[in-house]
MMTF fields as JSON, N, C-alpha, C and O atoms, coordinates in Angstrom:
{
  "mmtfVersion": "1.0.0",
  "mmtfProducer": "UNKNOWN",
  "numBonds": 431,
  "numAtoms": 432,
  "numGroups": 108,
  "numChains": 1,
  "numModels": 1,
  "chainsPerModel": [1],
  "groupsPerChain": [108],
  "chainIdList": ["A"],
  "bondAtomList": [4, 2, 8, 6, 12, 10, 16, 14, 20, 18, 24, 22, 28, 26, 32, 30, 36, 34, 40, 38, 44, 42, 48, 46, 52, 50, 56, 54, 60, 58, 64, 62, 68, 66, 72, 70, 76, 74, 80, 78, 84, 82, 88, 86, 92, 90, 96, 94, 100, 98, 104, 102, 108, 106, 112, 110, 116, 114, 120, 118, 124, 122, 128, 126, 132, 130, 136, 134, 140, 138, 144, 142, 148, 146, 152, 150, 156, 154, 160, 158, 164, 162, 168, 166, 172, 170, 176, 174, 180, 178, 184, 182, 188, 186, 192, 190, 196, 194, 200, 198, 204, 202, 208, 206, 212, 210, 216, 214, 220, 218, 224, 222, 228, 226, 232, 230, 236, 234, 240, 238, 244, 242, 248, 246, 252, 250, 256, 254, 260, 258, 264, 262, 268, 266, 272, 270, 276, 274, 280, 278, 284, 282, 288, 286, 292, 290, 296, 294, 300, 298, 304, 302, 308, 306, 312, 310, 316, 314, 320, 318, 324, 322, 328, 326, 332, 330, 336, 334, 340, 338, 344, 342, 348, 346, 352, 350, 356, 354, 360, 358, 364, 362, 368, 366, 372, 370, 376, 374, 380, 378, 384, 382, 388, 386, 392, 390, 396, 394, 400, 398, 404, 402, 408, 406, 412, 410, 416, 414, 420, 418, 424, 422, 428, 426],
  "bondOrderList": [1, 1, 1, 1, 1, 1, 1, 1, 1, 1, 1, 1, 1, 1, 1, 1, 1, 1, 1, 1, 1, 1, 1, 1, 1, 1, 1, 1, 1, 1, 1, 1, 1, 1, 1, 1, 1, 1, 1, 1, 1, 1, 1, 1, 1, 1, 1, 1, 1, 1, 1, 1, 1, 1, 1, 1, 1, 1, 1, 1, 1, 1, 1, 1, 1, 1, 1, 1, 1, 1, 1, 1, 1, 1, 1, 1, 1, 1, 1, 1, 1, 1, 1, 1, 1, 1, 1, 1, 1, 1, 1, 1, 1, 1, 1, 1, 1, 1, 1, 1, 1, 1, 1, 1, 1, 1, 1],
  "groupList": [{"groupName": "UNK", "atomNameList": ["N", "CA", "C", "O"], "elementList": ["N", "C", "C", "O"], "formalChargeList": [0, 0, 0, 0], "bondAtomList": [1, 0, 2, 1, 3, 2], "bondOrderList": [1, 1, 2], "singleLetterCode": "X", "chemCompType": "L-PEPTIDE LINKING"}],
  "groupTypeList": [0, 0, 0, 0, 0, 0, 0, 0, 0, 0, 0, 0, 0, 0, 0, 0, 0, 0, 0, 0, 0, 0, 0, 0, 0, 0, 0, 0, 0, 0, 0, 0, 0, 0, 0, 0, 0, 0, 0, 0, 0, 0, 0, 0, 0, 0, 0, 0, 0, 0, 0, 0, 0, 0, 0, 0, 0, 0, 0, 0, 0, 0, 0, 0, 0, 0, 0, 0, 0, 0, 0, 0, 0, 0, 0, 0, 0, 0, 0, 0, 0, 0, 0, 0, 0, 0, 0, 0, 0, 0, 0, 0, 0, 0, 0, 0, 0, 0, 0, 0, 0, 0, 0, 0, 0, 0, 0, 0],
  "groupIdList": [1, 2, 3, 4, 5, 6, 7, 8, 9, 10, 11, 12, 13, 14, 15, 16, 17, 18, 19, 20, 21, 22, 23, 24, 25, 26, 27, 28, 29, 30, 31, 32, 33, 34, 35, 36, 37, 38, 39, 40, 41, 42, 43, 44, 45, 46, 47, 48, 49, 50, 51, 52, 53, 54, 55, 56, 57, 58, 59, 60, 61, 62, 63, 64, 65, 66, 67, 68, 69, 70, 71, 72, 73, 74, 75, 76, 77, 78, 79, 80, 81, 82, 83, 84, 85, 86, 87, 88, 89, 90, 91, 92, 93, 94, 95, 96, 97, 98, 99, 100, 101, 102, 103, 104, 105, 106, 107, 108],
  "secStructList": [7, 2, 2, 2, 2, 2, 2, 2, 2, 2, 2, 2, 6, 6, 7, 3, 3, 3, 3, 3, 3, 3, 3, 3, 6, 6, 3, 3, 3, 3, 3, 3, 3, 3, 7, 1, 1, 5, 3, 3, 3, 3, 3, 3, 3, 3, 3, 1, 1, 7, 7, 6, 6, 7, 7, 1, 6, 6, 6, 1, 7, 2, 2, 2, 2, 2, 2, 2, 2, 2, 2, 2, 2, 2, 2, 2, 2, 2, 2, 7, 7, 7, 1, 5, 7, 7, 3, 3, 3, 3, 3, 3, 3, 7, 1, 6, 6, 7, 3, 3, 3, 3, 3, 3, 3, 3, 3, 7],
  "xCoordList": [3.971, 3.19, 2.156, 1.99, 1.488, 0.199, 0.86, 0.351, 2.159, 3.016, 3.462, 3.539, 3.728, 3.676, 3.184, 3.753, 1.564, 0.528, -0.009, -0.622, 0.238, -0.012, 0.54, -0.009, 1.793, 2.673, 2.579, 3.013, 1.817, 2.348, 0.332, 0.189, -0.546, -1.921, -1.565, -1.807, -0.993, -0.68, 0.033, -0.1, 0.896, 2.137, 0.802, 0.677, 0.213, -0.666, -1.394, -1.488, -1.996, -2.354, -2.194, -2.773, -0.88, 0.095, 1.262, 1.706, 1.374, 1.765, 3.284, 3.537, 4.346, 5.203, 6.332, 6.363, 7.189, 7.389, 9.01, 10.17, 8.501, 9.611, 10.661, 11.875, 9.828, 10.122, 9.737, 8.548, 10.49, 9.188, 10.126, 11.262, 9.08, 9.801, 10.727, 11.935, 10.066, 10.664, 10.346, 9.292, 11.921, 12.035, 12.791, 13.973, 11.96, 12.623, 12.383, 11.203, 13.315, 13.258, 12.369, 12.738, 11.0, 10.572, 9.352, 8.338, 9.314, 8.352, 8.49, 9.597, 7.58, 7.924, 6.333, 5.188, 6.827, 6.247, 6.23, 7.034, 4.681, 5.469, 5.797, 6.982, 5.313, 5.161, 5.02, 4.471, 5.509, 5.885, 5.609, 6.305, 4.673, 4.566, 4.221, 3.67, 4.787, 4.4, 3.487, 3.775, 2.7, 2.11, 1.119, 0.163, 2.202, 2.084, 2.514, 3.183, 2.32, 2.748, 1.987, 1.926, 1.649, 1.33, 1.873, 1.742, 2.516, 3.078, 2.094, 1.004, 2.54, 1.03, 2.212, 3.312, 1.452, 2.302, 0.941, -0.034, 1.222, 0.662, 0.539, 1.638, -0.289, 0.027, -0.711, -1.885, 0.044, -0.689, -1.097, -0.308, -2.445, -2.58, -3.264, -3.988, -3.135, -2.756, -3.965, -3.934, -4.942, -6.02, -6.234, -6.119, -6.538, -6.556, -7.958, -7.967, -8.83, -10.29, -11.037, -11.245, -11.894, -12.334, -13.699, -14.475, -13.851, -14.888, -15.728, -14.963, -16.587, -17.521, -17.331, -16.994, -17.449, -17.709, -15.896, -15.599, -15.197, -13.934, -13.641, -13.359, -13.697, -13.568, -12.174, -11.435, -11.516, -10.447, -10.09, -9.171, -10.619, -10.864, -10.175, -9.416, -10.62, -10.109, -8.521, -7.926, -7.767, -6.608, -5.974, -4.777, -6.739, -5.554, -5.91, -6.865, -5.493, -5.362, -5.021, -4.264, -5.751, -5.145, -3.351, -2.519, -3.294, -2.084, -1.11, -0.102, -1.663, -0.435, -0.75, 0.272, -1.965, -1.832, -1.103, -1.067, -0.721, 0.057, 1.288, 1.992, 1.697, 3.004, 3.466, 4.627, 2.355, 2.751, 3.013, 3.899, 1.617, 2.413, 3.615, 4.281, 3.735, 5.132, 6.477, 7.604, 6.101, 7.237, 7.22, 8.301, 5.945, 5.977, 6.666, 7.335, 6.418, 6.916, 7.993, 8.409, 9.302, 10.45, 10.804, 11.431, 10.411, 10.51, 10.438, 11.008, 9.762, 9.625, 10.634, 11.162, 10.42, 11.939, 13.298, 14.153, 13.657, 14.674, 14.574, 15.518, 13.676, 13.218, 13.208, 13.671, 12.778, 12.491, 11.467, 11.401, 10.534, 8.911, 8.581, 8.778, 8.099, 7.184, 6.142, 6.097, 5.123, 4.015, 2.567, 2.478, 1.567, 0.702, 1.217, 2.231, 0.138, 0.635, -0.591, -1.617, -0.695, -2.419, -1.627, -0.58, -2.078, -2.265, -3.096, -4.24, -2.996, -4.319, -3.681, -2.545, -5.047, -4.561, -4.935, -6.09, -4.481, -4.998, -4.764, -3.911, -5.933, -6.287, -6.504, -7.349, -5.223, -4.939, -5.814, -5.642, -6.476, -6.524, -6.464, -7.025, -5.55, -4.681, -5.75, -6.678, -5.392, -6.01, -6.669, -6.322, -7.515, -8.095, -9.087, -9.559, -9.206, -10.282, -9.793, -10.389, -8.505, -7.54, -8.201, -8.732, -8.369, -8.616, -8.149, -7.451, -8.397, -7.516, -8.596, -9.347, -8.545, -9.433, -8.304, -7.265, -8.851, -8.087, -8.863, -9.719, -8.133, -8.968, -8.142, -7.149, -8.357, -7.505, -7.66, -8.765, -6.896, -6.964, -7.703, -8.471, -7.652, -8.044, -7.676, -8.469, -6.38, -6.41, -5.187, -4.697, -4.905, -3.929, -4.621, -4.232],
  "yCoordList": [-13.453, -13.871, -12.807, -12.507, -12.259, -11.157, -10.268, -10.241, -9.453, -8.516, -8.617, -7.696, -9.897, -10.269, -10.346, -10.151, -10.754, -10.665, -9.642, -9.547, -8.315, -7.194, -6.304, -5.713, -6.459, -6.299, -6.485, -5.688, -7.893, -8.31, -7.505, -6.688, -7.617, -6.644, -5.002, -4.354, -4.7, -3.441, -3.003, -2.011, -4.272, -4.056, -3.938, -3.335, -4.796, -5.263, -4.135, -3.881, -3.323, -1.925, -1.121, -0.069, -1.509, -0.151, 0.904, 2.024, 0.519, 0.837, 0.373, -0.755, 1.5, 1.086, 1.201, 2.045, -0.214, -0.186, 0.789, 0.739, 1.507, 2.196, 1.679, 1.603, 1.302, 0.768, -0.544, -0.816, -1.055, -2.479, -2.942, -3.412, -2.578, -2.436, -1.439, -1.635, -0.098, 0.913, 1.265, 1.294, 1.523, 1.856, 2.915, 3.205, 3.44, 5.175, 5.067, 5.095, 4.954, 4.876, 3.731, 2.557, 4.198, 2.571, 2.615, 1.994, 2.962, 3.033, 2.223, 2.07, 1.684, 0.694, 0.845, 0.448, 1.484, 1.581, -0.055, -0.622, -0.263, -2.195, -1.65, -1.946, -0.771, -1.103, 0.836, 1.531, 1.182, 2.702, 2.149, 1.316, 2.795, 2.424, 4.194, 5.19, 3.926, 5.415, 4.992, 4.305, 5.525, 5.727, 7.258, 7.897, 7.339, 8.766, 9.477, 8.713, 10.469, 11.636, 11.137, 12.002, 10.133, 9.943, 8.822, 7.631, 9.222, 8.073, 7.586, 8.128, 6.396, 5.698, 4.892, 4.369, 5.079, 4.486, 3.055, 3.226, 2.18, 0.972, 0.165, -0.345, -0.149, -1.078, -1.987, -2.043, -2.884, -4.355, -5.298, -5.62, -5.838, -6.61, -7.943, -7.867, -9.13, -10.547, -11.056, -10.999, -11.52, -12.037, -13.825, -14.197, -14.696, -15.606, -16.414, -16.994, -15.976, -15.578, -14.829, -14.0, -14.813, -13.29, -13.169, -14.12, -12.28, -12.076, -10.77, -9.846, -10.372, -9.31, -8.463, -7.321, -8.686, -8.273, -8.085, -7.446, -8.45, -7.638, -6.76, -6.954, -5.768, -4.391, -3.912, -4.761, -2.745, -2.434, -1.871, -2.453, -0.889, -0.246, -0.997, -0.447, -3.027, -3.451, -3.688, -3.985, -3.493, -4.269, -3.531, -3.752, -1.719, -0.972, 0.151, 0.865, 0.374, 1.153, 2.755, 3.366, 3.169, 4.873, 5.183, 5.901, 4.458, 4.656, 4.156, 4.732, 2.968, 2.461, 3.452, 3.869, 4.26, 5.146, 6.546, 7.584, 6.49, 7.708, 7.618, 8.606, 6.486, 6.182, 6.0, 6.291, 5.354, 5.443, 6.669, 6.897, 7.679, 9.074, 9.927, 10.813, 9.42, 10.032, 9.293, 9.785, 7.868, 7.434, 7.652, 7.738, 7.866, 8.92, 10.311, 10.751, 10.973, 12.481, 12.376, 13.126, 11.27, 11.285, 10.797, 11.522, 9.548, 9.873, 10.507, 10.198, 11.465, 12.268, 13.831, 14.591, 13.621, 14.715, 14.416, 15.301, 12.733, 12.592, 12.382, 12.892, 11.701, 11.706, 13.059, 13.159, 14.133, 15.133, 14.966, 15.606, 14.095, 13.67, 15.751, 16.761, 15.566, 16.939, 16.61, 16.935, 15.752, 15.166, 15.071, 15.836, 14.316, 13.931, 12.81, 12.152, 12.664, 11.288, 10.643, 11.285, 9.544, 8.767, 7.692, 7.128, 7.52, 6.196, 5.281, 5.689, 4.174, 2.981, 1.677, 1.311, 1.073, -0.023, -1.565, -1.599, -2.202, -3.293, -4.892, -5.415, -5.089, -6.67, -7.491, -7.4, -8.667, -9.598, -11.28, -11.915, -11.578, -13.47, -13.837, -13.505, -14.841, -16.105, -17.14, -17.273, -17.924, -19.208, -19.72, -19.235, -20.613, -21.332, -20.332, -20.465, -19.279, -17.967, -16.859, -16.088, -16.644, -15.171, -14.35, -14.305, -13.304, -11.894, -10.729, -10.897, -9.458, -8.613, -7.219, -7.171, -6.294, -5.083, -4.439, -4.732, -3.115, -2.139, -1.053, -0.641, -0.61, 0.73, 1.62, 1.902, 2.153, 4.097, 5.081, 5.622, 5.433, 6.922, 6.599, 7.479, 5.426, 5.164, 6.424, 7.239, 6.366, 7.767, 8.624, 8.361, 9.618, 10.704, 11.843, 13.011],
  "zCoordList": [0.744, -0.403, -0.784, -1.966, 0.167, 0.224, -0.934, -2.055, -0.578, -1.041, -2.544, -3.358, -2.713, -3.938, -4.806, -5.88, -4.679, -5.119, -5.507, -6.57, -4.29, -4.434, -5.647, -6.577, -5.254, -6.492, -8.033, -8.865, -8.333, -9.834, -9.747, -10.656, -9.15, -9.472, -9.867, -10.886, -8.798, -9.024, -10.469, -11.185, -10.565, -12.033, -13.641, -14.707, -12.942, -14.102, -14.5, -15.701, -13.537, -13.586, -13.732, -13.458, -14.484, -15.02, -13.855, -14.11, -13.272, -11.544, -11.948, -12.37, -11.74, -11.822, -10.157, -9.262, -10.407, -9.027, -8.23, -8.639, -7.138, -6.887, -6.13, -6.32, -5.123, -4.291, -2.922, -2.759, -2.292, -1.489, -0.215, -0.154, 0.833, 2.284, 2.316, 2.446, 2.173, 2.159, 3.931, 4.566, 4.374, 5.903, 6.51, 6.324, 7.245, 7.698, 9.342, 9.69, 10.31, 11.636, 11.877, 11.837, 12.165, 12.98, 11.622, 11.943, 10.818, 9.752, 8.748, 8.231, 8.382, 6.866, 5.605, 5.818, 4.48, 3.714, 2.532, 1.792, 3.012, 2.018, 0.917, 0.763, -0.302, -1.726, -1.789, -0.935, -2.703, -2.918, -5.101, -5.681, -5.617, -7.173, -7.899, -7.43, -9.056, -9.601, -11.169, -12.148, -10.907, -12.264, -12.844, -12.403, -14.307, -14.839, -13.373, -12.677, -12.925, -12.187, -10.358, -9.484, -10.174, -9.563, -8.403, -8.684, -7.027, -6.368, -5.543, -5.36, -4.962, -4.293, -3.101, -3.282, -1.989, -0.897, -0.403, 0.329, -0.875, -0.646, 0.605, 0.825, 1.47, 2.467, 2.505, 2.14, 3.025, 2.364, 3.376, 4.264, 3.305, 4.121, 3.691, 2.698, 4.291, 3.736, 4.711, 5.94, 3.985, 5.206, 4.713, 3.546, 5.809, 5.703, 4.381, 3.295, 5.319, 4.657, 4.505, 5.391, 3.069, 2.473, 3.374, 3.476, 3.825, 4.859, 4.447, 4.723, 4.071, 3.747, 4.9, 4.589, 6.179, 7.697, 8.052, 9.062, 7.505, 7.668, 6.809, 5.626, 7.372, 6.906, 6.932, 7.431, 6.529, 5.871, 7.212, 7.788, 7.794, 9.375, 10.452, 11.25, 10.464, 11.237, 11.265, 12.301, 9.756, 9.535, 9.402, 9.215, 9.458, 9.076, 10.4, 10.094, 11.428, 12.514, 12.472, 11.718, 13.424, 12.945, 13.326, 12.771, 14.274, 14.401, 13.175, 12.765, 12.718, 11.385, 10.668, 10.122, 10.286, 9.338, 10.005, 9.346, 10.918, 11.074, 11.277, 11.485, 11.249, 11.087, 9.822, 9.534, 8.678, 7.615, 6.781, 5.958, 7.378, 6.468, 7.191, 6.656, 8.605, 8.55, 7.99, 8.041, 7.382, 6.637, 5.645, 5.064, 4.894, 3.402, 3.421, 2.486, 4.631, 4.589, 4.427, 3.544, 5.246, 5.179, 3.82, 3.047, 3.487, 1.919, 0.948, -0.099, 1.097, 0.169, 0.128, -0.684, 1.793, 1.787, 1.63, 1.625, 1.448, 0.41, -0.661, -1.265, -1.512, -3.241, -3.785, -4.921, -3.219, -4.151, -4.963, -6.012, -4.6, -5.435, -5.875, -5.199, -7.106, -7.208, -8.192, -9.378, -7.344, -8.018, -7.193, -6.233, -7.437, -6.493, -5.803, -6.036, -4.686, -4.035, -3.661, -3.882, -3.157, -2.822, -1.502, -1.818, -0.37, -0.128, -0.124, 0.078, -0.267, -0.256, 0.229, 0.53, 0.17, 1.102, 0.178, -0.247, 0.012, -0.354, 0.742, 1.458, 0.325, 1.203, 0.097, -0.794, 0.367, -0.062, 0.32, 1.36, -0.517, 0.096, -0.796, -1.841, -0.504, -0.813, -0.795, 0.002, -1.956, -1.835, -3.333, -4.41, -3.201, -4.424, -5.301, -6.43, -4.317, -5.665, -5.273, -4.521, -5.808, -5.172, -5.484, -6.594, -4.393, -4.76, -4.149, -3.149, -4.559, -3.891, -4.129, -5.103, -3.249, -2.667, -2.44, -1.849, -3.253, -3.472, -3.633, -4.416, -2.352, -1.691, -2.14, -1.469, -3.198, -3.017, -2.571, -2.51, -2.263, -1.46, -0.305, 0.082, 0.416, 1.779, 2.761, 3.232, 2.925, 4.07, 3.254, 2.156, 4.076, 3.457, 4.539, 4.538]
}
């Protein structure tokens, strides 16, 4: 559901979509979107409740981020991308006052 959500925000933002659960060996990119010259490797995270004191730090690990840009690298050495690229992260909550945080260019 998080992913979804993520998705139709991102769409809305002009973000067009490439790709979703993009997977290279043990790597999974959720949401891959291009807009103008620009690709964005998305990862998404789905929190129960919106918490000020949960920070982006806790949900997104150095290790997931280094697994994620080596599943970007491999992607990209089959796409043939010859553009910029960004990752970011967005945190999703669900519920009766949806909202969504969207961090760009979180790491890279």
């Amino acid at each position: 559901m998080g992913e979804a959500m993520a998705l139709q925000y991102l769409e809305h933002q002009g973000y067009q979509l490439v790709e979703r659960n993009y997977r290279s060996g043990r790597g999974e990119i959720d949401i891959i979107v291009i807009k103008e010259r620009l690709l964005v490797f998305a990862e998404v995270k789905t929190c129960s409740v919106f918490h000020r004191e949960s920070m982006v730090e806790d949900k997104v690990t150095w290790y997931q981020r280094e697994k994620i840009k080596l599943t970007a690298h491999r992607y990209l050495s089959e796409s043939n991308w010859n553009g910029g690229i960004r990752f970011d992260v967005l945190m999703v909550y669900p519920g009766e006052q949806e909202s969504i945080q969207h961090f760009k260019g979180y790491f890279g």
